[in-house]
DSSP file (Angstrom, degrees, kcal/mol; ACC not computed):
  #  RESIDUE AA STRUCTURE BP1 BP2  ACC     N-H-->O    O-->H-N    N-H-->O    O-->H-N    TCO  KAPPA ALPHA  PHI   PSI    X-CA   Y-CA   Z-CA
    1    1 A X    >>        0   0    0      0, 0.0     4,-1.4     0, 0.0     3,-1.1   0.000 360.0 360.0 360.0 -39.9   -8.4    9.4   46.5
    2    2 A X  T 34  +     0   0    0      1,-0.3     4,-0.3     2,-0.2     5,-0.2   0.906 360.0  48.1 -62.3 -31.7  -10.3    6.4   44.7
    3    3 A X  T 34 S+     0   0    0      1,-0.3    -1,-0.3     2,-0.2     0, 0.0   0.511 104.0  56.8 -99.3  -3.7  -11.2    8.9   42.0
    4    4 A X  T <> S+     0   0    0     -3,-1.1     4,-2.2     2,-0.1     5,-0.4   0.576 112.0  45.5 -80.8 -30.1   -7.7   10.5   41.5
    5    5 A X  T  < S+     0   0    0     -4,-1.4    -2,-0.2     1,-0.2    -3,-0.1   0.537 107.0  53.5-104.9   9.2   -6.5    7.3   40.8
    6    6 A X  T  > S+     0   0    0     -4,-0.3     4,-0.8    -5,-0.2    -1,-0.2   0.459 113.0  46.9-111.1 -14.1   -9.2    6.4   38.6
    7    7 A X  H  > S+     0   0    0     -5,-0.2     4,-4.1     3,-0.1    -2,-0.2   0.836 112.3  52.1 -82.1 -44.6   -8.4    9.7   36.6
    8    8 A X  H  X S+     0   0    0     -4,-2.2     4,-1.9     2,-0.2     5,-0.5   0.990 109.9  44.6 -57.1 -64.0   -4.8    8.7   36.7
    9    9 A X  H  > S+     0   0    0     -5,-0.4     4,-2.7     2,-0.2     3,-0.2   0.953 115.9  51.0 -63.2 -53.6   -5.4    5.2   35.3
   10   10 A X  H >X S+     0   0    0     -4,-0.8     4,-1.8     1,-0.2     3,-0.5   0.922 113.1  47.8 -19.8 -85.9   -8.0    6.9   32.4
   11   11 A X  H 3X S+     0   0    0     -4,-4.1     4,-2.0     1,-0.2    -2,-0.2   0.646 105.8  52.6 -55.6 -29.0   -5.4    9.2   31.6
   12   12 A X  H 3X S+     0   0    0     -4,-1.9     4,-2.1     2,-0.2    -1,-0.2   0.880 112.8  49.6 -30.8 -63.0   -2.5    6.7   31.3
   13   13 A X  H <X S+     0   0    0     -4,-2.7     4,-0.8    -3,-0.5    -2,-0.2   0.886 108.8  48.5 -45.4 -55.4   -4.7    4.7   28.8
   14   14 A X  H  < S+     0   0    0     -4,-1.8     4,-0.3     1,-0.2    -2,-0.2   0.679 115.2  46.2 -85.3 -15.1   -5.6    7.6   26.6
   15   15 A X  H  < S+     0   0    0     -4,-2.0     3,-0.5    -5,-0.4    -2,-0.2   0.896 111.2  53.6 -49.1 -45.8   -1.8    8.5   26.5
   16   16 A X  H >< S+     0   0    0     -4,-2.1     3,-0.9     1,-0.2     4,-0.5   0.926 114.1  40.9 -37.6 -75.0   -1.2    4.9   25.8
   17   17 A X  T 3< S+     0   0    0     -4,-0.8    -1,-0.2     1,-0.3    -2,-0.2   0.119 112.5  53.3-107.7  -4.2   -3.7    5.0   22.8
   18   18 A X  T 3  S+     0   0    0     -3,-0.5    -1,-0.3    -4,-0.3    -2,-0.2   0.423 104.2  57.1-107.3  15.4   -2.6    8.4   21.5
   19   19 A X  S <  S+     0   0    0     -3,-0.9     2,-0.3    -4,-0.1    -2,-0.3   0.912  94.3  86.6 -99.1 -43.4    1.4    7.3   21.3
   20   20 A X        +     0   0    0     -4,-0.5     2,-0.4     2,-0.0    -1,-0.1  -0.582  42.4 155.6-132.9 118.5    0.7    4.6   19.2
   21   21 A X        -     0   0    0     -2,-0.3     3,-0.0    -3,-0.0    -3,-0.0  -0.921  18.8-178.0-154.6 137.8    0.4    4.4   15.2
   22   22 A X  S    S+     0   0    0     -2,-0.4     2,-0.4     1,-0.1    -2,-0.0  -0.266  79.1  65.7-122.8  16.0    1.0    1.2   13.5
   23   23 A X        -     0   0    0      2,-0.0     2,-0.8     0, 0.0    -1,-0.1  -0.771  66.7-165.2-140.9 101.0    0.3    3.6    9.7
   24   24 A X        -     0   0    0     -2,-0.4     2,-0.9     1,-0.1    -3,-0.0  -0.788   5.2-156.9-117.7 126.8    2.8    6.4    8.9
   25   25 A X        -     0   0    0     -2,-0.8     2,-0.2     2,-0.0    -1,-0.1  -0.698  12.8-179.7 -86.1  91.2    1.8    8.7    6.5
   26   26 A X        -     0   0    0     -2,-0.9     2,-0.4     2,-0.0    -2,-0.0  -0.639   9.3-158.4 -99.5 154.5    4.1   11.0    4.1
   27   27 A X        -     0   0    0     -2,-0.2     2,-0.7     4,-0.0     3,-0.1  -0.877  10.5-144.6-116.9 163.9    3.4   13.6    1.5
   28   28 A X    >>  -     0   0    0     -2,-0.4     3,-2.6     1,-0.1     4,-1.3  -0.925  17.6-131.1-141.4 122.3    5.6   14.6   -1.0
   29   29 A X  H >> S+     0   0    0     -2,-0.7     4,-4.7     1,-0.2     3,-0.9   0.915  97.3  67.6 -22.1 -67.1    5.8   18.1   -2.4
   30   30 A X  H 34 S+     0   0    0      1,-0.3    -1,-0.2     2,-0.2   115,-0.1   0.469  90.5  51.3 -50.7 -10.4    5.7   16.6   -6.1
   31   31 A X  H <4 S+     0   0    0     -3,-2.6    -1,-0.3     2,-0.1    -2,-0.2   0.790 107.3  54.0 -84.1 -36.1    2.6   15.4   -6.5
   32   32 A X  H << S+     0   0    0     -4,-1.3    -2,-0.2    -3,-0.9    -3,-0.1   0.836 112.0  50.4 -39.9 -57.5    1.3   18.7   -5.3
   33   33 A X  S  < S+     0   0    0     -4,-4.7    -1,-0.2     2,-0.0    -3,-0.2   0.838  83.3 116.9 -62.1 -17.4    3.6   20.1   -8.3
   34   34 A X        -     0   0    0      1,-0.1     3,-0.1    -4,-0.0    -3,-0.0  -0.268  60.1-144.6 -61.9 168.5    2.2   17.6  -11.2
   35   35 A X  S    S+     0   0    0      1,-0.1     2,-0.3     2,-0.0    -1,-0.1   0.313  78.2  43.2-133.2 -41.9    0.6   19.5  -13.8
   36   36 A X  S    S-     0   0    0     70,-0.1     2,-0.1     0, 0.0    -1,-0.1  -0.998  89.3-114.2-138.1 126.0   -2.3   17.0  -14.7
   37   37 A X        -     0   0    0     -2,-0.3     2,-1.0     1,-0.1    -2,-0.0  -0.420  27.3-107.9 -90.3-173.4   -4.0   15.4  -12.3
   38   38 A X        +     0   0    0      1,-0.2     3,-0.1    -2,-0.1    -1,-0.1  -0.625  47.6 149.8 -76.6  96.4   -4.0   11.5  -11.7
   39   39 A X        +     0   0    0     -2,-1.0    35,-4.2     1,-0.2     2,-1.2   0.826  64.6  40.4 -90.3 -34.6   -7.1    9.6  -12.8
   40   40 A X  E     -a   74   0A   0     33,-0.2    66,-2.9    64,-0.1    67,-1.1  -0.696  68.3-169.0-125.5 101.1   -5.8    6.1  -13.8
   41   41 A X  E     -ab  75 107A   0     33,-2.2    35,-1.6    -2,-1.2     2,-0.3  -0.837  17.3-143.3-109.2 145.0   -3.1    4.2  -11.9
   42   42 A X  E     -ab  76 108A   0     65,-1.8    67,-2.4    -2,-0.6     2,-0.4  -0.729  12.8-160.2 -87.6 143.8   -1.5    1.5  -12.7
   43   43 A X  E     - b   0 109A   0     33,-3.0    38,-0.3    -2,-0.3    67,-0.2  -0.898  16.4-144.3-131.3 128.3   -0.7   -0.8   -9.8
   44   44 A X        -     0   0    0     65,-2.6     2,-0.3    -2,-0.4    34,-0.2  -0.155  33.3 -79.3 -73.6 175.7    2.3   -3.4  -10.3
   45   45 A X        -     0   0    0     33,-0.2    -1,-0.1    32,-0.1    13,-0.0  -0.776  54.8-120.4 -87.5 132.9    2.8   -6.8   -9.1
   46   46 A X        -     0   0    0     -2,-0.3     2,-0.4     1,-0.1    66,-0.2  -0.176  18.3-133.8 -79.9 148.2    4.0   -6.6   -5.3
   47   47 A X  E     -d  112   0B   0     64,-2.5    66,-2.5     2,-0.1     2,-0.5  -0.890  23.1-145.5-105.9 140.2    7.3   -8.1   -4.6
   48   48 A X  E     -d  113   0B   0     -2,-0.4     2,-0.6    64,-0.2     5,-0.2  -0.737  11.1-150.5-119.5  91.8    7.1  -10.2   -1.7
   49   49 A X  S    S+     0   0    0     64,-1.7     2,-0.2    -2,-0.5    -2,-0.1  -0.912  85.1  35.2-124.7 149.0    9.9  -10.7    1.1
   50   50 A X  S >  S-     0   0    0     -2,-0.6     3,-1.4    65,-0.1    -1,-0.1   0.567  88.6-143.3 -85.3 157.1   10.5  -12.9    2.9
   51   51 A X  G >  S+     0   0    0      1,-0.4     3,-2.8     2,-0.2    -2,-0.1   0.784  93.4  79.8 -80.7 -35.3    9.4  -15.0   -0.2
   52   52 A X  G 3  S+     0   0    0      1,-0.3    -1,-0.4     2,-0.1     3,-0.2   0.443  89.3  59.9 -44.5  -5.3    7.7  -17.9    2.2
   53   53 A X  G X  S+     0   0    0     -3,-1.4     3,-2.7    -5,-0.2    -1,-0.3   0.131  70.7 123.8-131.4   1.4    4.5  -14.9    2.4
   54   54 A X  G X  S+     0   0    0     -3,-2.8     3,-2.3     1,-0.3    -1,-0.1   0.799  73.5  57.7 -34.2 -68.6    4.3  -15.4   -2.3
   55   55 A X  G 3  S+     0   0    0      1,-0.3    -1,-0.3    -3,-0.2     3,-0.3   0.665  99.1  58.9 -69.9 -25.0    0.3  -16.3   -1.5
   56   56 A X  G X> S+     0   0    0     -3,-2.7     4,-1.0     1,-0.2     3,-0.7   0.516  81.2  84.7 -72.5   7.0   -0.1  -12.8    0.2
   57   57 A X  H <> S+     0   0    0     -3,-2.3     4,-1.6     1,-0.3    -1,-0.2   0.977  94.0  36.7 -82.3 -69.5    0.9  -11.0   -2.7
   58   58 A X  H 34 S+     0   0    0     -3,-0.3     4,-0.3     2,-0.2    -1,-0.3   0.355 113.0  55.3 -83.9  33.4   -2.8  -10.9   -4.5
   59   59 A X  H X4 S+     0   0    0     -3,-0.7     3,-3.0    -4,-0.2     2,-1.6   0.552 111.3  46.3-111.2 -90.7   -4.9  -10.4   -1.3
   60   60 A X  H 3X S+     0   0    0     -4,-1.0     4,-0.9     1,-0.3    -2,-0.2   0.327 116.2  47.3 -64.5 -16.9   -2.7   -7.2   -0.4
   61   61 A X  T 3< S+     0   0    0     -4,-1.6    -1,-0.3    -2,-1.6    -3,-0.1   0.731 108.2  50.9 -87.7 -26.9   -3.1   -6.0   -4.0
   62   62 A X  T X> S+     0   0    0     -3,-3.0     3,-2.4    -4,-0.3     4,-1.5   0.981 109.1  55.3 -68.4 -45.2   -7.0   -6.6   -4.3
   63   63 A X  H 3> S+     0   0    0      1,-0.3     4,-2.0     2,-0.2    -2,-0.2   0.817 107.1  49.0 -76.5  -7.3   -7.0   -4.6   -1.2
   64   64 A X  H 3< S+     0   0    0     -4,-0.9    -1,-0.3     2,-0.3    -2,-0.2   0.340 112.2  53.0 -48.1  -9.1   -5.0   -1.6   -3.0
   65   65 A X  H <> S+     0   0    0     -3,-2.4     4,-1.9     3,-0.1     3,-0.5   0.875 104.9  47.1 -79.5 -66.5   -7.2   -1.9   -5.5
   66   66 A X  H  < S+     0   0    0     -4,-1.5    -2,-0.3     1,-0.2    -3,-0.2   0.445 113.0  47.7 -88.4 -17.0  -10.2   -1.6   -3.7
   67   67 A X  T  < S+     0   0    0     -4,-2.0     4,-0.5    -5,-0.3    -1,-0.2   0.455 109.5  53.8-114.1  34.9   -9.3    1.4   -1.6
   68   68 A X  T >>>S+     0   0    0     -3,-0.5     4,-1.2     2,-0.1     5,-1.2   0.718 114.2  44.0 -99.6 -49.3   -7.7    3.6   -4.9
   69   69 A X  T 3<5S+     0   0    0     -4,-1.9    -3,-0.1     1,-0.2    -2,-0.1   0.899 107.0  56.4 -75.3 -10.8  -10.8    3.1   -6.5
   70   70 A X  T 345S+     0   0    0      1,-0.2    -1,-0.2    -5,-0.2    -2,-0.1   0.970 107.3  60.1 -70.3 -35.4  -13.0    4.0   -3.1
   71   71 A X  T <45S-     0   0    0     -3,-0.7    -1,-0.2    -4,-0.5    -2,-0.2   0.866 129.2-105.4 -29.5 -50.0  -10.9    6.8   -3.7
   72   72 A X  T  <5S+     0   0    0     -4,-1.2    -3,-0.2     1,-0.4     2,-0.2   0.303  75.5 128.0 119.8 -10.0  -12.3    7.8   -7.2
   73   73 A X      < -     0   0    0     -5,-1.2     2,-0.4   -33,-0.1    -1,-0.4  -0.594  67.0-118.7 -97.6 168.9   -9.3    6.5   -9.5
   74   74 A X  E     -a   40   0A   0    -35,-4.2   -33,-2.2    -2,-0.2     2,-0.3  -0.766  39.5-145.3 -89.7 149.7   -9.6    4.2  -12.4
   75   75 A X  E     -a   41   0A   0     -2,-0.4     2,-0.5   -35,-0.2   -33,-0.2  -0.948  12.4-159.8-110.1 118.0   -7.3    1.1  -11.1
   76   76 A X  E     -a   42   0A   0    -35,-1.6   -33,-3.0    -2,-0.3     5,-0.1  -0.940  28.4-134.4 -57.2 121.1   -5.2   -0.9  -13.6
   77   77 A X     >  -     0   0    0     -2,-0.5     4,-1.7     1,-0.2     3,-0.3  -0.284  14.9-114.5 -95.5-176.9   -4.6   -4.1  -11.6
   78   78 A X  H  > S+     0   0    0      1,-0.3     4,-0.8     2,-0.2   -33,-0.2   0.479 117.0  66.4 -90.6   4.6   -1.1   -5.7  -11.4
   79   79 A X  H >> S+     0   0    0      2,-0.2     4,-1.3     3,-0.1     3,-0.8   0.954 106.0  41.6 -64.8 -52.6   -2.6   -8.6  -13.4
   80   80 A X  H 34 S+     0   0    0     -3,-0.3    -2,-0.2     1,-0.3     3,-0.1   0.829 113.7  48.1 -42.4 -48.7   -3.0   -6.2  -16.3
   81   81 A X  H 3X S+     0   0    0     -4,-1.7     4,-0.6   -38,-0.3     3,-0.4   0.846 104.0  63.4 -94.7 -26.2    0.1   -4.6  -16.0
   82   82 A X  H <X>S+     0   0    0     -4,-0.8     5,-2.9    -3,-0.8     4,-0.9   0.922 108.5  44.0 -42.3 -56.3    1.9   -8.2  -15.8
   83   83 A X  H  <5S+     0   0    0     -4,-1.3    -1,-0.3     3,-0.2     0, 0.0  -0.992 109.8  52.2 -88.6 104.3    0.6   -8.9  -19.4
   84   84 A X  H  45S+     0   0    0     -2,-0.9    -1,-0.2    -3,-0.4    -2,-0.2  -0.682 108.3  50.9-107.6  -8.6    1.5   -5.7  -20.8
   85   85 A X  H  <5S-     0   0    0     -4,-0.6     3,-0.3    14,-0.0    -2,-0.2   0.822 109.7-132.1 -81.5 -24.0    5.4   -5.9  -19.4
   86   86 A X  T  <5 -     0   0    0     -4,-0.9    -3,-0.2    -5,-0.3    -4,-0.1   0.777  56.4 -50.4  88.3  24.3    4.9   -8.8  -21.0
   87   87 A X  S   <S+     0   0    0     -5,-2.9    -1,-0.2     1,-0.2    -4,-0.1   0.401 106.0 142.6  73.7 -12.3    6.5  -11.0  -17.9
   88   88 A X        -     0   0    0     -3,-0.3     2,-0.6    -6,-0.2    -1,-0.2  -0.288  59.5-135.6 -59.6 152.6    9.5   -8.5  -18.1
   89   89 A X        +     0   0    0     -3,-0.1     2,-0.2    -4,-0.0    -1,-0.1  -0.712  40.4 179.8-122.9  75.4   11.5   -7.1  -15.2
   90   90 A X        -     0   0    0     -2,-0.6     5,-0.1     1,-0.1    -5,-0.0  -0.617  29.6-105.3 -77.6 127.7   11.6   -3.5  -16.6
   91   91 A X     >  -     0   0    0     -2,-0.2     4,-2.4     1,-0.1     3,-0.2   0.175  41.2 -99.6 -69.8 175.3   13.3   -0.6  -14.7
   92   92 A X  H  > S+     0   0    0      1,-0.3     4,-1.3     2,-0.2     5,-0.3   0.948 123.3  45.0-101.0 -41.9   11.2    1.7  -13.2
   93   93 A X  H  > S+     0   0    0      2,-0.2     4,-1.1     1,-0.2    -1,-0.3   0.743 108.8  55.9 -46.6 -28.1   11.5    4.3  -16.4
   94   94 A X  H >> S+     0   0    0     -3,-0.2     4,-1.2     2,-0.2     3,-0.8   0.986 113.4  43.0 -68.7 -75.4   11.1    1.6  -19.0
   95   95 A X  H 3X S+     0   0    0     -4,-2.4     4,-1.4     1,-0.3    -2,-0.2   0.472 112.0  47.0 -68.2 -20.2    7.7    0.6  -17.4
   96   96 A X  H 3X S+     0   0    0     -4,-1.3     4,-0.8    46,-0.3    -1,-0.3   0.813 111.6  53.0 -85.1 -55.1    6.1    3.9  -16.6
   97   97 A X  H <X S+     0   0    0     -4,-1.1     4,-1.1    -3,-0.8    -2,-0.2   0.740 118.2  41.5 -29.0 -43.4    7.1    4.9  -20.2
   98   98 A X  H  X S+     0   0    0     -4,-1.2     4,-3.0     2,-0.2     5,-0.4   0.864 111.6  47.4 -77.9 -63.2    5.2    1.6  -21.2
   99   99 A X  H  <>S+     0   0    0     -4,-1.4     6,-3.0     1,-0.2     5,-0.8   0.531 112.9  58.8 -76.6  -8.0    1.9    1.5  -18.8
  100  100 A X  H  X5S+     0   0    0     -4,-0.8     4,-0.9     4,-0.3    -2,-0.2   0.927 116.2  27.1 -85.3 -68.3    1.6    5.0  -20.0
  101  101 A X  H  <5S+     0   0    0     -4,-1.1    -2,-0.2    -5,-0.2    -3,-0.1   0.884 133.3  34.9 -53.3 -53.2    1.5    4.0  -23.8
  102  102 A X  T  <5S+     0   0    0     -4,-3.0    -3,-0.2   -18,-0.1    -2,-0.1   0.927 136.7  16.9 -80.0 -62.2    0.0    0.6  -23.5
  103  103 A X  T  45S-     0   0    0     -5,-0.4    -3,-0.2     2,-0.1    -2,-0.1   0.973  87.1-136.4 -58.1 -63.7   -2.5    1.2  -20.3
  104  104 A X     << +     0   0    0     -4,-0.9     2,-0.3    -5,-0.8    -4,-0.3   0.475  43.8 158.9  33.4  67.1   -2.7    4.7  -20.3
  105  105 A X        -     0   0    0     -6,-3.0    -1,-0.4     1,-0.2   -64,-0.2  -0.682  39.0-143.2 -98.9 165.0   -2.3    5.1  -16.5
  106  106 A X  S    S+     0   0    0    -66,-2.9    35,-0.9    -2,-0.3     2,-0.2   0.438  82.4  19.7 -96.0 -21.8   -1.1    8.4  -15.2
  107  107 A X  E     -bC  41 140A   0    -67,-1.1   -65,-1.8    33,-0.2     2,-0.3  -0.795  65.8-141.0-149.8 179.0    0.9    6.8  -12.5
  108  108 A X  E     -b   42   0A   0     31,-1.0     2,-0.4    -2,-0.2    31,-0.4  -0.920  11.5-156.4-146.6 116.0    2.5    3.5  -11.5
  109  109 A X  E     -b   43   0A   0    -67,-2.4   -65,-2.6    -2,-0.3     2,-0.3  -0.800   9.6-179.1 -95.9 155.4    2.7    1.8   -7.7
  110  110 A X  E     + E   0 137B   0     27,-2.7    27,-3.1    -2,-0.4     2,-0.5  -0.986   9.4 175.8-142.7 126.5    5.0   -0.4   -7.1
  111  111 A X  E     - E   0 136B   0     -2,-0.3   -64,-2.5    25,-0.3     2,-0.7  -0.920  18.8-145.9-136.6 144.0    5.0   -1.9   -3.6
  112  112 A X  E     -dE  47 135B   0     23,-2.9     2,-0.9    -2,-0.5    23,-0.5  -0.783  16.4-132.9-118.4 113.8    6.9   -4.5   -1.7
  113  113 A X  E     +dE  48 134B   0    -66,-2.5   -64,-1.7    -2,-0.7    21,-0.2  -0.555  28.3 173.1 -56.2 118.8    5.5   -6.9    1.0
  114  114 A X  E     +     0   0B   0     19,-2.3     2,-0.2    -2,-0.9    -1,-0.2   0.542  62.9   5.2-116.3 -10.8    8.2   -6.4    3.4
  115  115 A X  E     + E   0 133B   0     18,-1.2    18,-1.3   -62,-0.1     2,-0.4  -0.802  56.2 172.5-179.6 132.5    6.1   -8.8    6.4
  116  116 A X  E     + E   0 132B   0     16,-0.3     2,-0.6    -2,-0.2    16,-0.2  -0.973   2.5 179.5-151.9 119.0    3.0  -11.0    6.9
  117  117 A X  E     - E   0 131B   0     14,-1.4    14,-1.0    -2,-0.4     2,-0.1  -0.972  26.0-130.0-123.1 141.5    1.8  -13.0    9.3
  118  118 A X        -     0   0    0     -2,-0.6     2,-0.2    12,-0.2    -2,-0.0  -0.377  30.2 -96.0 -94.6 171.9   -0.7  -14.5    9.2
  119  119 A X        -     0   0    0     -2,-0.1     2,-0.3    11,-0.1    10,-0.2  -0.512  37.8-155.8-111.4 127.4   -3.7  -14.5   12.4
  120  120 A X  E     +F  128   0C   0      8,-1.9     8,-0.6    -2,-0.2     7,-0.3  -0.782  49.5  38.9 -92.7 156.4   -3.7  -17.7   15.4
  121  121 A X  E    S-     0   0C   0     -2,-0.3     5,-0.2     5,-0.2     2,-0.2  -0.346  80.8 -55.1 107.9-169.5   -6.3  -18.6   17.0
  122  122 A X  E >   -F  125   0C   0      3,-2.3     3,-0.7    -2,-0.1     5,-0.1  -0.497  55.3 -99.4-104.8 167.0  -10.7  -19.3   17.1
  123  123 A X  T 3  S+     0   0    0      1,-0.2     3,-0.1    -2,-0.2    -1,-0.1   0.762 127.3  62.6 -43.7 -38.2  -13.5  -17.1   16.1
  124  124 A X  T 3  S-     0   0    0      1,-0.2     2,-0.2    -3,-0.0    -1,-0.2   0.851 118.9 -31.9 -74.7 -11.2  -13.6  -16.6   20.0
  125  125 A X  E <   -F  122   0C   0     -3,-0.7    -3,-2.3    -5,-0.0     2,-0.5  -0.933  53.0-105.1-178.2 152.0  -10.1  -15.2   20.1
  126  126 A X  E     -     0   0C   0     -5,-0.2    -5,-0.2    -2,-0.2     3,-0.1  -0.871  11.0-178.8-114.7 167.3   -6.5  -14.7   19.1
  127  127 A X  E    S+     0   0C   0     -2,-0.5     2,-0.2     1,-0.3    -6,-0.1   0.500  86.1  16.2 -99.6  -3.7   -3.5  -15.6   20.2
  128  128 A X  E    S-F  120   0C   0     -8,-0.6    -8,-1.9   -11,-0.0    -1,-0.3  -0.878  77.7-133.1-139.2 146.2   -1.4  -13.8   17.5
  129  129 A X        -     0   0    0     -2,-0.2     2,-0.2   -10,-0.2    -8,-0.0  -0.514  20.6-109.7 -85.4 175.2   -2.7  -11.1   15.2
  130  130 A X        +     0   0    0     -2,-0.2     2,-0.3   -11,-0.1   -12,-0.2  -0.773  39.7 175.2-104.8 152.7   -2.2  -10.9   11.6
  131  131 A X  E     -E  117   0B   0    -14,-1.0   -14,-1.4    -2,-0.2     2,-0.2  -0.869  10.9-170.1-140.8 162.3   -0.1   -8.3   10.7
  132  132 A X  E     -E  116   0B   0     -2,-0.3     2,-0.4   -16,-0.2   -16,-0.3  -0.771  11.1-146.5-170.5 119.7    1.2   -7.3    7.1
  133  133 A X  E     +E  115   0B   0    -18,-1.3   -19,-2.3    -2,-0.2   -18,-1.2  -0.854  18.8 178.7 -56.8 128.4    4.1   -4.7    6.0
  134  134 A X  E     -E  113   0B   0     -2,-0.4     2,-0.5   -21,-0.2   -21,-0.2  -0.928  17.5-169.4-147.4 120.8    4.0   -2.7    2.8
  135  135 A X  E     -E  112   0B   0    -23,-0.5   -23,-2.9    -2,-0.3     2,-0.3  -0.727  22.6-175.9-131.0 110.9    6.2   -0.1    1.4
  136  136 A X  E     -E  111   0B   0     -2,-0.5     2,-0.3   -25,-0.2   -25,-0.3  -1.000   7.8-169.0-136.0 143.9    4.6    1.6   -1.6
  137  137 A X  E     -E  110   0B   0    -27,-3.1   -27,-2.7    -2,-0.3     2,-0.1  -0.929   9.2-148.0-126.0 179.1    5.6    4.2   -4.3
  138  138 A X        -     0   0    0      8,-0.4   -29,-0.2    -2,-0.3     7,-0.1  -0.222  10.1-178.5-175.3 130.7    4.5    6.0   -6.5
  139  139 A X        -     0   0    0    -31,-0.4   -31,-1.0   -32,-0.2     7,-0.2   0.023  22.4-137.1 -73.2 153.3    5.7    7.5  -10.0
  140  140 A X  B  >  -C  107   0A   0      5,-2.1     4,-1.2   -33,-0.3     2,-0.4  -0.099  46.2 -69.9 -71.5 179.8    4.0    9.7  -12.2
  141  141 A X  T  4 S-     0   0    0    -35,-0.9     2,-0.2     3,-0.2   -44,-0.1  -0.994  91.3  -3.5-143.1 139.6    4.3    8.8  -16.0
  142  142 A X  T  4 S+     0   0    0     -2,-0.4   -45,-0.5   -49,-0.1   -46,-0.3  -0.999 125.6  46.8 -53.2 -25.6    6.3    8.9  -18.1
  143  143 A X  T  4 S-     0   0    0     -2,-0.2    -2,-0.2   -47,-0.1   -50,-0.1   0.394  92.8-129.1 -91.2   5.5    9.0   10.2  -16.8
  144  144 A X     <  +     0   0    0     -4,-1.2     2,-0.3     1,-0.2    -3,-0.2   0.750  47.4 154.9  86.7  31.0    9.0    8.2  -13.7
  145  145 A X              0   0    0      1,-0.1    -5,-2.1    -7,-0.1    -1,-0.2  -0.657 360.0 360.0-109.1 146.1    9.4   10.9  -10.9
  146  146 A X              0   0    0     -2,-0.3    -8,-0.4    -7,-0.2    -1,-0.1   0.222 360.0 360.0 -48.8 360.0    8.2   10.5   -7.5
């Protein structure tokens, strides 16, 4: 009996721990379809809401950074692509047309902080965890497609 209910409580746990993803992962047909593939992306400056979270905008972008090039692509970072809009708030055709010419990136993300909190607590423990929402896309170049 002890040991049914020590199977029971195991399996509950690894049910638990396979229901749960906090990372959801889509593909899209069209990237599959491109023609040439995508070495060099440009990555854009993150729009951040709620707006109180501004200072999390370049640590979520280095780490976007750092895992398309652990990938194997060449990164333009959203400083770069800031000075080549020139500080402009260009539509998403305009700018892809643009980072294409200027950059030459093959693609463009564009991503939005949508939530950050930041971590409570000591080294020994927390009492909230940090969390961060992010919404990314991203178009191909020039022509801006998804």
């Amino acid at each position: 009996m002890k040991r049914l209910g020590l199977c029971l409580v195991l399996w509950a746990g690894a049910a638990a721990l396979g229901c749960v993803s906090t990372v959801v992962q889509q593909s899209f047909p069209a990237l599959a379809e491109r023609r040439e593939p995508i070495r060099r992306i440009a990555v854009a400056p993150l729009v951040v809401r709620p707006e109180a979270a501004a200072n999390s905008a370049p640590v979520v972008a280095r780490y976007l950074v750092d895992a398309l090039t652990a990938r194997g692509f060449e990164v333009v970072p959203p400083e770069t692509v800031a000075r080549a809009s020139g500080g402009l708030d260009l539509s998403m055709p305009a700018l892809a047309a643009m980072l294409e010419r200027e950059v030459g990136a093959d693609a463009v993300l564009v991503g939005k902080i949508t939530r950050w909190v930041e971590r409570e607590g000591t080294a020994a423990g927390s009492q909230r965890p940090a969390s961060v929402g992010l919404d990314v896309d991203l178009y191909g170049t020039p022509e801006a497609k998804r």
